[in-house]
N, C-alpha and C positions, 0 to 999 in steps of 0.2 A: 611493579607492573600490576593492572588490575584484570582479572580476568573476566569475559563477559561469557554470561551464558547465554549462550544459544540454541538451547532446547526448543520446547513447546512453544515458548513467546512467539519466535518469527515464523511461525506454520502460517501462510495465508490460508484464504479458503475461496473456494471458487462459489460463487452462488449463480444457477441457472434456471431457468423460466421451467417448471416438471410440476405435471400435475399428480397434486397428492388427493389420495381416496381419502374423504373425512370418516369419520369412525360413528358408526349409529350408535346410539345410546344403549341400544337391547347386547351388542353389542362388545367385549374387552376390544379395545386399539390391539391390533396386530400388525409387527412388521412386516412391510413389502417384499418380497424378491429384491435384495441388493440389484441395484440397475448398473450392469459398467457403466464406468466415467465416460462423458463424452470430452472431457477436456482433462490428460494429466497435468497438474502443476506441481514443479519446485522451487525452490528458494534456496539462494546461495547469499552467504556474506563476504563480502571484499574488503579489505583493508586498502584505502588510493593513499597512496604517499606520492605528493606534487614535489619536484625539485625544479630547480633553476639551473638550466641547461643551453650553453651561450644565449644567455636572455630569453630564453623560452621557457614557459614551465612545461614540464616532462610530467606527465602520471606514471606511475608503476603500481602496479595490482597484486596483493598479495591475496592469493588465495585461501577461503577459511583462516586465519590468524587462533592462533592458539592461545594470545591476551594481547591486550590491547591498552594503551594507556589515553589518560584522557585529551581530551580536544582532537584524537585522531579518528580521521571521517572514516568510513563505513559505506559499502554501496549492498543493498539490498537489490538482490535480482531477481526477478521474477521469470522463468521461464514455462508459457503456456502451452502446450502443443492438443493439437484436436486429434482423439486417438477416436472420432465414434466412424472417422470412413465419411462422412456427410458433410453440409455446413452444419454450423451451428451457431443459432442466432443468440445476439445479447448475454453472453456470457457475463458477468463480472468478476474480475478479481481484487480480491482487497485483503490488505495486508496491515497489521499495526507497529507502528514507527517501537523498534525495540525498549522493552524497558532498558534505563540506563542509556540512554540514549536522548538526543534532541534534530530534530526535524532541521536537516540543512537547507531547504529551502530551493533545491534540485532535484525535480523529478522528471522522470520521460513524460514530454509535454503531449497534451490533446492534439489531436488532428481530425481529417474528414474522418476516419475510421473510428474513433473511439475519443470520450474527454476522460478527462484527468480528473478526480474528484479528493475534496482532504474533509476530515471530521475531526473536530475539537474534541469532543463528548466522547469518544471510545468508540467510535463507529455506528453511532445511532442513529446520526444523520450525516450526510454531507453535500458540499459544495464547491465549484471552482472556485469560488471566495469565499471560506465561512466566516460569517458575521457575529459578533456578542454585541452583547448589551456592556456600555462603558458612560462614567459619569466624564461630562467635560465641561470646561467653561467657555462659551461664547458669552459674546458681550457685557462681561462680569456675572453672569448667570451661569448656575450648575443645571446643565441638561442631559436627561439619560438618552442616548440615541443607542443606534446598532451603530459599528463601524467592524473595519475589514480586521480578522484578528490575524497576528502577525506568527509567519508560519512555524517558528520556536512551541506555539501551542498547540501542532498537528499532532493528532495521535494515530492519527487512520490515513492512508492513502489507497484509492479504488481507481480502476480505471473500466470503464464503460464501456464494451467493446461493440460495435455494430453485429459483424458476425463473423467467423473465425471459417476458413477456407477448411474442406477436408485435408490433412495431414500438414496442417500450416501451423508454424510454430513463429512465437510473439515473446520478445523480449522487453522486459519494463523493467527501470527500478527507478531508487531513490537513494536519495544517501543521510547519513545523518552524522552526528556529531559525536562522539563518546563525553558523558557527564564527566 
């Protein structure tokens, strides 16, 4: 059995639009008054084991798993809730696809309220589609283009949110692969 850890890796983070005091030069930077959260977020991992059940596949959900062996999927949950009392606009939350792990290729899809975004790079950028640069050959020629890179190379997944109702809680996740 291999065990995965679940520590610090799968902490998302919430990033939201707050405006920071820039620091004069004359100046040392000092820390702000800690601002309460206007969105608490947690993260849970799922073990889905699919059977076949009179020709249907059956999911079951094991809660936190305590090892996991490989090829078994994984569901990353994201639950957001807005503790500020208000709305609150364009929150993000973004999460990075587990080390030891592989981007299954299923996540809670975009809607009117919020898109779905994934990043190759470690969360430096992303995209509904992220693109690389790949050498291919058309017409007996080798030509560098971008093309869509296949979602195995996800390391980030964010989701975009418009705005989040006072006391309204948002479930997101994804799932992945164990190496």
């Amino acid at each position: 059995m291999k065990k995965l850890i679940v520590g610090a890796v799968l902490l998302g983070s919430v990033a939201l639009a707050q405006g920071a005091q820039p620091a004069t030069p004359a100046q040392p930077p000092t820390q702000p008054p800690a601002k309460p959260p206007l969105v608490k977020v947690t993260l849970t991992q799922d073990q889905i084991k699919t059977a076949t059940v009179n020709g249907k596949a059956v999911d079951t959900v094991i809660p936190s798993p305590k090892s996991v062996l490989p090829n078994d999927i994984l569901r990353e949950e994201v639950t957001a809730v807005n503790v500020s009392g208000k709305v609150v606009k364009s929150p993000t939350i973004s999460v990075p696809v587990p080390k030891g792990t592989t981007f299954s290729g299923s996540a809670t899809p975009g809607n009117d309220r919020w898109s779905t975004q994934y990043s190759i790079d470690g969360g430096k950028t992303y995209a509904v589609s992220p693109l690389k640069t790949a050498t291919v050959t058309e017409n007996g020629q080798s030509v560098t283009k971008q093309v869509a890179a296949p979602p195995a190379e996800y390391t980030n997944v964010r989701w975009v949110i418009d705005s989040l109702k006072a006391d309204e809680t948002l479930k997101l996740s994804f799932l992945v692969k164990v190496n």
